[in-house]
N, C-alpha and C positions, 0 to 999 in steps of 0.2 A: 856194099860188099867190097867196091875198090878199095873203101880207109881200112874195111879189117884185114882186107890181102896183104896190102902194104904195111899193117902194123906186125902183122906176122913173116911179112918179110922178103915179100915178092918182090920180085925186078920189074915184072908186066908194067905195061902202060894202062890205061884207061880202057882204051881200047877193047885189050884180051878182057880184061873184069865185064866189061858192057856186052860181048860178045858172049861170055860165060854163063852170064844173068838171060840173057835173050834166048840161049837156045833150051833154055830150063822151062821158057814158054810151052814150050811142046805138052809139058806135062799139066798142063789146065786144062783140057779136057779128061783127063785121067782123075785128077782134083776134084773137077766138080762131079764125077760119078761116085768116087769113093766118098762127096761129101755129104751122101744120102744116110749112109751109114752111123747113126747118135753114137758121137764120142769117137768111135774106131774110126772113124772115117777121118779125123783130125789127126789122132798118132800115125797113120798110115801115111798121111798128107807128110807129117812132118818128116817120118822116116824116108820116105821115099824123094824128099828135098834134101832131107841133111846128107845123103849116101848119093846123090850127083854133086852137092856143092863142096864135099872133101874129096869126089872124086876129081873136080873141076882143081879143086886146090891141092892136092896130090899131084897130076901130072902134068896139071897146065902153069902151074903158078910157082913148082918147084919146093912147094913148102912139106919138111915132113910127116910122114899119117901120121905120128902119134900127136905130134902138134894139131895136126887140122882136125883129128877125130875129139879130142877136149874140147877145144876151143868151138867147135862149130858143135859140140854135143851138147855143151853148154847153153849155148845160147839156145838151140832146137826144143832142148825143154823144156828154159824159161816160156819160150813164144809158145808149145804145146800146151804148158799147166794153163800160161795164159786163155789162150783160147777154147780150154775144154770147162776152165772157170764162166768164162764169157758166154758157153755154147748151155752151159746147164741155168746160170740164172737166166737164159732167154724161154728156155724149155718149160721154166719152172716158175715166170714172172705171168706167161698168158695163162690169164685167167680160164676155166674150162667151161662148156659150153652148159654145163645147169649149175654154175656158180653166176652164171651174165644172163642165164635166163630168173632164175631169182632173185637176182639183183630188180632185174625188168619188171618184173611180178609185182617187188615190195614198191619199186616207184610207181608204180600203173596205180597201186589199191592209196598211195601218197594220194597223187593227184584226183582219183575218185573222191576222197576223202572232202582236199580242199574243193571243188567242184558244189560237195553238198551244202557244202560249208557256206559256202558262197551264193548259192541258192535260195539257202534260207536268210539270210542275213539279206539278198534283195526283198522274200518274201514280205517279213518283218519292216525292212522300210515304205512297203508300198500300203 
């Protein structure tokens, strides 16, 4: 956050940027309740990050809203498409609970298979 402050044109030191970032902590328990919610719970996350950190860069860092509302809108959405991309192929990569039980089924009736297989093939040699 200090290199985009400063690319946009802040005076602040390290300092105010680290101070700015840390008390934004407050809202991880807010975060992780709205992250219950599939999908909304991420734009919500983002919205409610992007609207303290132009408000942090609006009156802390001296940089103009319509500057910091682009720039910091920009990026919020990239990192939101990001993460609602991320959130649905995890939703939609685990496999469902009678696709992993038939899975289980065809391997159980596999290994019965070779079992007889195997059976008879001792029979035969004895």
């Amino acid at each position: 956050m200090f290199v985009i402050w400063k690319l946009l044109g802040s005076q602040e030191n390290y300092e105010t940027s680290y101070r700015c970032v840390a008390y934004l902590t407050v809202l991880a328990p807010i975060a992780a309740i709205l992250g219950i919610i599939p999908y909304g719970g991420t734009v919500l996350n983002a919205l409610i990050g992007l609207f303290f950190i132009v408000t942090a860069s609006i009156h802390v860092h001296n940089i103009p809203a319509k500057k910091a509302w682009l720039v910091f809108g920009i990026i919020f959405a990239l990192l939101a498409i990001m993460q609602i991309r991320a959130e649905y192929k995890v939703r939609n990569f685990t496999p469902s609970t009678e696709e992993v039980r038939k899975k289980m089924e065809e391997l159980n009736k596999q290994y019965r298979e070779q079992l007889e297989e195997a059976k008879k093939q001792i029979e035969k040699a004895e």
